[in-house]
N, C-alpha and C positions, 0 to 999 in steps of 0.2 A: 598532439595526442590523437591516437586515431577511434576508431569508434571503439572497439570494441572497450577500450581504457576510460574512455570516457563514459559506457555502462558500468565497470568498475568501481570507478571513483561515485558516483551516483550512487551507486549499490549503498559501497561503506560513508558515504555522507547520512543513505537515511537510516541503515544501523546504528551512527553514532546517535544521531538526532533522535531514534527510536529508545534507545537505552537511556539519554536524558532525558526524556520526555518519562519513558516507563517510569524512574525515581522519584516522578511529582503527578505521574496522574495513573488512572486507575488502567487494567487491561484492557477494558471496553476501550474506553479515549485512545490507548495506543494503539487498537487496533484500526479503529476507525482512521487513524493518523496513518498507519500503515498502508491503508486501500488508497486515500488520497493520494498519496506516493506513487503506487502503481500507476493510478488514473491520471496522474501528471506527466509518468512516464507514456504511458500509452498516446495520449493526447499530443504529445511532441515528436512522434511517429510517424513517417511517410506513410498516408494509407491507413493507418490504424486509426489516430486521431479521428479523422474525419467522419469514418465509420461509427464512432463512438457518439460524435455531434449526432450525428443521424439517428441515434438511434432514441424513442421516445422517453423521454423522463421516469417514466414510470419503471419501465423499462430499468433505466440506468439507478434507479434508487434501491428496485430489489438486487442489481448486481451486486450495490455495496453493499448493501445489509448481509447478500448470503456471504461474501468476500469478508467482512467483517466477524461475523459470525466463525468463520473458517479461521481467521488469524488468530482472532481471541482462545477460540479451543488450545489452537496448538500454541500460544505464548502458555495458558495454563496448564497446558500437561509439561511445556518444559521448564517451566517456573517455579513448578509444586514438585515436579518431579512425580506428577500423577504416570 
């Protein structure tokens, strides 16, 4: 499997896991579960990862919060159909 397949597969692993998770927990929780994801993907990254360790907690807490904040919007407007 080369890389790019193996972003793929990744992708539709945390869709599927994002959509069971949506049906038992609220948009907040799957957003939050969303960011994780990315940030695990990131973190498993030549070069990115590392950058991310480095960077101050504080730092990397408002990332997720505003990154959270951004998913949550857009799971509700395409959820509600707002």
């Amino acid at each position: 499997m080369d890389r790019d397949e193996k972003r793929k597969k990744l992708a539709d692993d945390a869709w599927s896991q994002a959509i069971a998770i949506g049906k038992k927990a609220s948009k907040r929780q799957l957003a939050k579960t969303i960011v994780k994801r990315i940030i695990e993907d990131l973190e498993g990254r030549s070069g990115l990862g590392n950058e991310w360790e480095y960077c101050d907690s504080d730092v990397q807490a408002e990332i997720k919060q505003t990154w959270s904040q951004i998913v949550e919007k857009e799971l509700a407007s395409a959820l509600d159909g707002s």
